[in-house]
Each structure stands twice: as C-alpha cells, then as structure tokens.
C-alpha positions in Angstrom: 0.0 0.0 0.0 1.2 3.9 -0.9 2.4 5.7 2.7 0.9 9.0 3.0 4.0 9.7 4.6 7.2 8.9 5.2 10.4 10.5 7.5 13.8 8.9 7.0 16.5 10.0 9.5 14.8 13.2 10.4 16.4 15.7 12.0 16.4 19.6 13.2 18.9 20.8 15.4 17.7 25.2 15.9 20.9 28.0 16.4 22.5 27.4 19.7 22.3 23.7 19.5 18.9 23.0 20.6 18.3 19.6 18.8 14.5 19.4 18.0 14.2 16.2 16.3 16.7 13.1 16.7 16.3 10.8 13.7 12.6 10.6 13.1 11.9 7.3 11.2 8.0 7.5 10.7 6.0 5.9 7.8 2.2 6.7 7.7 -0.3 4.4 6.1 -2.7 6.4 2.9 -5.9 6.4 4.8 -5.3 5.5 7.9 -6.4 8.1 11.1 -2.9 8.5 12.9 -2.4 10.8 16.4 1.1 12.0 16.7 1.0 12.7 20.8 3.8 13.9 23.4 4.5 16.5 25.9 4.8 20.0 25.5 8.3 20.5 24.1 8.6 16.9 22.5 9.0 17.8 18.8 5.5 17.7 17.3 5.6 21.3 16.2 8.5 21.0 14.9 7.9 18.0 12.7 4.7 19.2 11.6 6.2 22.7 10.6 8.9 20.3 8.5 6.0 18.1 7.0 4.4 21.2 5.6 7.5 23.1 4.7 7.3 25.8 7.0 10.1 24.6 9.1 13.8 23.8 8.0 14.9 20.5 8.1 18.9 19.8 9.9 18.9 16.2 7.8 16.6 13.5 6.6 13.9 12.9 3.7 10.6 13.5 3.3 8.3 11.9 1.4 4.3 13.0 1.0 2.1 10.5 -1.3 5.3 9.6 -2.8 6.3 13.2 -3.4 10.1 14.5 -1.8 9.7 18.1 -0.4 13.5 19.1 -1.6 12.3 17.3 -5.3 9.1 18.0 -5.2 8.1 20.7 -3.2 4.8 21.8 -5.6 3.3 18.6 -5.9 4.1 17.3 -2.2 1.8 20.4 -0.8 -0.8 19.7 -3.3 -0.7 16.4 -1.3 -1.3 18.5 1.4 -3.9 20.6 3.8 -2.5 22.1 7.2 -5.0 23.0 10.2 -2.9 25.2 12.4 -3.3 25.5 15.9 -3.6 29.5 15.5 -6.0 31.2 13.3 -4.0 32.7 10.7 -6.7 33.8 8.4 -7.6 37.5 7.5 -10.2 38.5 9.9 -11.7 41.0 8.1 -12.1 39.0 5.0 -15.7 37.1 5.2 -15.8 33.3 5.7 -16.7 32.7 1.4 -13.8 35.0 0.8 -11.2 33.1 2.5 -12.1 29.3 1.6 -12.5 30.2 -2.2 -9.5 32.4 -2.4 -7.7 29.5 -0.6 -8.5 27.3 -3.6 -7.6 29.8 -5.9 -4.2 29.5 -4.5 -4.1 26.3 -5.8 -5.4 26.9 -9.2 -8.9 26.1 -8.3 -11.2 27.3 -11.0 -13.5 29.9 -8.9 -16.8 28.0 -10.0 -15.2 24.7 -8.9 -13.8 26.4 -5.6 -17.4 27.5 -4.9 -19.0 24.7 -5.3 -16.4 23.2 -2.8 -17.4 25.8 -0.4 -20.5 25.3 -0.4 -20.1 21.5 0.2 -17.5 21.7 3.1 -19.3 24.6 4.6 -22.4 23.1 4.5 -20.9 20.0 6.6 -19.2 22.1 9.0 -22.3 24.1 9.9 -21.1 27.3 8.5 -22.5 28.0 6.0 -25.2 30.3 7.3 -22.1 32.5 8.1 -20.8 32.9 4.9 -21.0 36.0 4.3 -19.9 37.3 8.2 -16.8 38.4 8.6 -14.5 35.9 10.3 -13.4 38.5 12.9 -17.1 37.7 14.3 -17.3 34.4 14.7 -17.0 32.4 17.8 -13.9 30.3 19.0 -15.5 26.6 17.8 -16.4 28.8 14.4 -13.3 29.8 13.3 -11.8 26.2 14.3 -14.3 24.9 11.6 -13.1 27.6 8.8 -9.8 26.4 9.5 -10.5 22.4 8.7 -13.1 23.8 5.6 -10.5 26.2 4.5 -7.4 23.4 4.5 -9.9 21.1 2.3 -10.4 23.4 -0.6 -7.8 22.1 -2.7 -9.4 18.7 -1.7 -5.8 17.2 -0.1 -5.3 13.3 0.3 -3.5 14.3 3.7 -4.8 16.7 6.3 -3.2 17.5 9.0 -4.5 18.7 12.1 -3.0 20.3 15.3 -4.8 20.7 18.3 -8.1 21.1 15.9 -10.5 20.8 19.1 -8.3 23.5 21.5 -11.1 25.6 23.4 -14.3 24.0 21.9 -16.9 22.6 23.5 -17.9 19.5 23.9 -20.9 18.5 22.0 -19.2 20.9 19.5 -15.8 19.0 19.7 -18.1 15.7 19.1 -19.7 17.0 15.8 -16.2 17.5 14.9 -15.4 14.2 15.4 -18.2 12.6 13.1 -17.0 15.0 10.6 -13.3 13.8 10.5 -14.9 10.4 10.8 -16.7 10.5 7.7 -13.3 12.4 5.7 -11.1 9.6 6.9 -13.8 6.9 5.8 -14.1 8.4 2.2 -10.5 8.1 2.0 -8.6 11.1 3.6 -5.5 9.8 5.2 -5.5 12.2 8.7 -2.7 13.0 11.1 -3.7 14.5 14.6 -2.1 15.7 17.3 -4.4 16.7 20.8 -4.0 17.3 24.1 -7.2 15.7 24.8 -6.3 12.0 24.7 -9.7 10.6 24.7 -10.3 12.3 21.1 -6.9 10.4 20.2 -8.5 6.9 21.6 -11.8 7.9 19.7 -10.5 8.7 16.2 -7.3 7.1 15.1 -6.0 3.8 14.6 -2.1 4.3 15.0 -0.4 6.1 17.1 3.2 7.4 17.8 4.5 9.6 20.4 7.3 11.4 20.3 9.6 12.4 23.3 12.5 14.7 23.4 12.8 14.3 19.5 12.7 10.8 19.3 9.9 8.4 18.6 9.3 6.2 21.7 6.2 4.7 20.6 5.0 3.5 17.0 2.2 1.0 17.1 -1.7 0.5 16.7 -4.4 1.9 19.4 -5.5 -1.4 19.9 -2.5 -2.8 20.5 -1.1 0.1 22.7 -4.0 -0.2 24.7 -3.7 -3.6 25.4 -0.4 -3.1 27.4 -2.9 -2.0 30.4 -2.6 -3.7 33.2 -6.1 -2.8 34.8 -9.3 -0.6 34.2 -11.4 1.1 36.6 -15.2 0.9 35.6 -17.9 2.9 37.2 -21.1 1.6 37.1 -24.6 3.2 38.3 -26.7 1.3 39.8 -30.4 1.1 40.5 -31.4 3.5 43.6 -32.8 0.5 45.4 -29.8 -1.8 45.0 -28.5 -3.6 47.9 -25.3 -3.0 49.0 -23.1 -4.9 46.7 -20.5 -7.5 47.5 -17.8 -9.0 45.0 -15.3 -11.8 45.0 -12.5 -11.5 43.7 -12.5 -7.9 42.2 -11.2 -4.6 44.2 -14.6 -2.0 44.4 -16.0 0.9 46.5 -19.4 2.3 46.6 -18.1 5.9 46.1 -22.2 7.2 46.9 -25.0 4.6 47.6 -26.1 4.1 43.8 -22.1 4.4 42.6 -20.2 1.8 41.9 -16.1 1.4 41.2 -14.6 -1.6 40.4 -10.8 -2.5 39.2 -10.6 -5.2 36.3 -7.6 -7.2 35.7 -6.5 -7.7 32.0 -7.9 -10.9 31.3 -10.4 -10.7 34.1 -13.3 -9.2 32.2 -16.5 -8.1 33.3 -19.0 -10.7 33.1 -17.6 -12.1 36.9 -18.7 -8.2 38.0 -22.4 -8.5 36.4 -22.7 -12.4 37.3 -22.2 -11.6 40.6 -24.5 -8.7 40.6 -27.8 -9.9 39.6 -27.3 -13.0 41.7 -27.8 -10.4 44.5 -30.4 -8.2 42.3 -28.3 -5.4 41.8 -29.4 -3.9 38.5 -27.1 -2.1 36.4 -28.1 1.9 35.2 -25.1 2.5 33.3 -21.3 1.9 32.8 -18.2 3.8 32.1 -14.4 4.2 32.0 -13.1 6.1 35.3 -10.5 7.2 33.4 -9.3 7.4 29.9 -7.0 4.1 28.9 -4.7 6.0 26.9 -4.2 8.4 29.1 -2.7 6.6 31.7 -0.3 5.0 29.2 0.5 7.9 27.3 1.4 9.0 31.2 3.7 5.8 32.0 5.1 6.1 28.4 6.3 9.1 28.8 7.5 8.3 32.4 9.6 5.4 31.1 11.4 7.3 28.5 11.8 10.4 30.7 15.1 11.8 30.3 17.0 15.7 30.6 19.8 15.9 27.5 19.8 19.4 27.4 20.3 19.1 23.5 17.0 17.6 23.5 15.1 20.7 24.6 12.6 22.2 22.6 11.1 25.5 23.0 8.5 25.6 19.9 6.7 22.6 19.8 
C-alpha cells in the first residue's frame, strides 16, 4: 500500500544547538487516522512545521504520497492541507472570501472552488455564516473555517494540530463525526491533541514522540492492550442492595455508585454475574479514566530523560 508519509533520519537541530528532532523514522499508512501525541516540548511542532515546509529541516527525507519536499516541493503540498493551531486567516475577510481564495491558491477554477465551499461549509455548519466576517465568529467557528479552509484544494493528507483546542464538547463531538466520515471516504488524517480521549476515539495508530525521538510506533489497539487494569464505574439502580464482589477490588463511592478495578484478562462478566445474583441492576457503565491516558502517562515516564540538547522550545 502507498504511505501518505514517510520520514527517514529526520532531524532539526535550531541555532545554539537546541536539537529538536533526533532521527525521526516514521511511515504513515494512505488512509489511515494516525495521532502523533507527546508532551509539551517533545518535537510535534517542529515535525509538523517540517512536513508542511514551514520549518527547515537539519537532515533526513521527506516523502508525501510519494512526493520529496527538496524534489518535489509543488506537488508534495498539493498532497497537502495544514490546520494550524492559530488562526491565521484575514479577519476582516468574510468566511466565502477566505475558503474560495484559498482554492484559488491552488489553481482552483472559482466555479469549482465555490462549489467546494458550499459543500465543506455546508458540513461544517457554517454556511449560514458565509457571508460574516471571520473577525465575528466564535472560537468553535473559526476552528471549523480552518478544517473547511485546509480542504479546498481537496488534499489526500490533512493534517490537524490541536483542531479541538477551546471547543466545547458537543461541538468538539460533531467535529469528530465530521473527520470520521473524511477519513472513511479516503482522507489519510494526522492528529495531534491534548485531549487524549479524542486520540483513543478517532485514530487507529499512534506514535508519540519524546525529546525528539519516537518512543512509541504502534496501533491503538495494540497500545491499549499493554494496560494492566481498568477502573469501571457503574450506576446502579437507587434501590440496590449493597453490593459484595469476589475476587475484584470496588467501593461504593455514593450509595447508587459503583467502582470496580478489572484485571487484563479478568473481564466483566464475573462483575455483572455476581450482581444480579444479589439483584443489583445495572443503570449504566463507564471508563473512570481514559486508557490511553494513563499509558500515554507511564510512556512518557519510562522514557523520561534531561539531555539538554534535546530541549525544545517551539513545539
């Protein structure tokens, strides 16, 4: 199968010495949903900025859809749509102005560009507001004219950083059924977030990068698999007895609140079993905690280390 993407060797060392990146070797499925996590300062920035040619590079290829950005550099970013973290749009300009003149950057016949508009506009809710200036819009608004603005030229890789920073959550949801549905008509999608649970939701790889090095490379599934235990809060019917379980750590946290640790390999059915023998009846269950946070947590733990080379202010 063709890789979206692919860094050899990559490497950015910034004036003074700071080295950014350490020999990146990353290859990135076409199609697949991928989050590129790590701590403040890790390098994400920094390879991002190199990805989409806004950034240097010290050493080391890079290839998009086949495309070398020294070679290639036109074609690669035709490859290509960036979503910023900032909004770096003209505020003054009105939402249509700014998505079809985008495509016009790329050559985009204006009839084409707004009949694109329309269509990405329309599935990002904003195109009631097309003819506002972008100045007025709200936070969660202008991170929509971002993603609709970075799809004009209709890119086989989108990029997104932090694309959910500040937004609500039933707004930051919607979001996610939209990227859903991009990435399941064929748009390969690169994510990075702070908010680890939209990570868990969304993509199917993951790597995670600390101090400029890629500690982690693997599938959700299988990362998630390395947990040792899950903590499961279940509700349970106001008139429940009080519970009693063998075998399992729990604690009624309220009379109706259930918490219960589950060994890998343990499952759940022991926990229900046991519970309507005594004719406790189950409301509703859910994660105490997001899984991947608590790896991304002992990951980064793990690798934790100080070279002072391997500081990075930017990313």
């Amino acid at each position: 199968m063709t890789n979206a993407l692919e860094l050899a060797q990559l490497t950015k060392t910034y004036a003074g010495g700071v080295q950014a990146l350490r020999g990146i070797d990353l290859q990135v499925e076409a199609g697949d949903f991928y989050a590129l996590l790590g701590p403040n300062g890790a390098g994400k920035s920094t390879t991002i900025g190199i990805i989409s040619s806004l950034v240097n590079k010290t050493s080391g290829k890079v290839n998009v859809f086949g495309y070398d950005i020294d070679r290639d550099i036109v074609n690669a970013k035709r490859q290509l749509g960036l979503v910023p973290q900032e909004f770096n749009f003209n505020p003054f300009e009105t939402v249509m102005q700014i998505v079809v003149n985008q495509a016009g950057y790329y050559g985009v016949a204006r009839a084409e560009a707004v009949r694109r508009a329309e269509k990405y506009l329309g599935q990002l809710d904003l195109w009631g507001k097309r003819n506002e200036r972008a100045r007025m819009l709200s936070g969660g608004m202008k991170r929509r004219l971002m993603i609709a603005r970075a799809l004009m030229h209709e890119p086989k890789l989108l990029i997104l950083d932090e694309p959910t920073a500040g937004v609500d959550i039933e707004l930051r949801r919607s979001m996610w059924g939209f990227l859903k549905e991009l990435n399941a008509q064929g748009t390969t999608i690169i994510l990075t977030t702070h908010y680890l649970e939209e990570a868990e939701m969304l993509c199917r790889n993951i790597g995670i990068i600390q101090h400029g090095e890629l500690v982690e490379n693997t599938s959700m599934k299988e990362l998630l698999s390395k947990l040792k235990s899950e903590t499961f809060i279940l509700d349970l019917n106001a008139k429940s007895p009080l519970p009693k379980l063998d075998g399992y750590h729990y604690r009624l946290t309220d009379t109706s609140t259930l918490e219960v640790e589950v060994l890998r390999g343990q499952g759940l059915n022991g926990v229900f079993s046991q519970l309507s023998a005594q004719g406790i009846q189950v409301q509703s269950m859910r994660n105490k905690a997001n899984r991947l946070e608590e790896l991304f947590v002992a990951l980064v733990h793990d690798n934790a280390r100080t070279p002072q080379s391997a500081q990075e202010n930017k990313a």
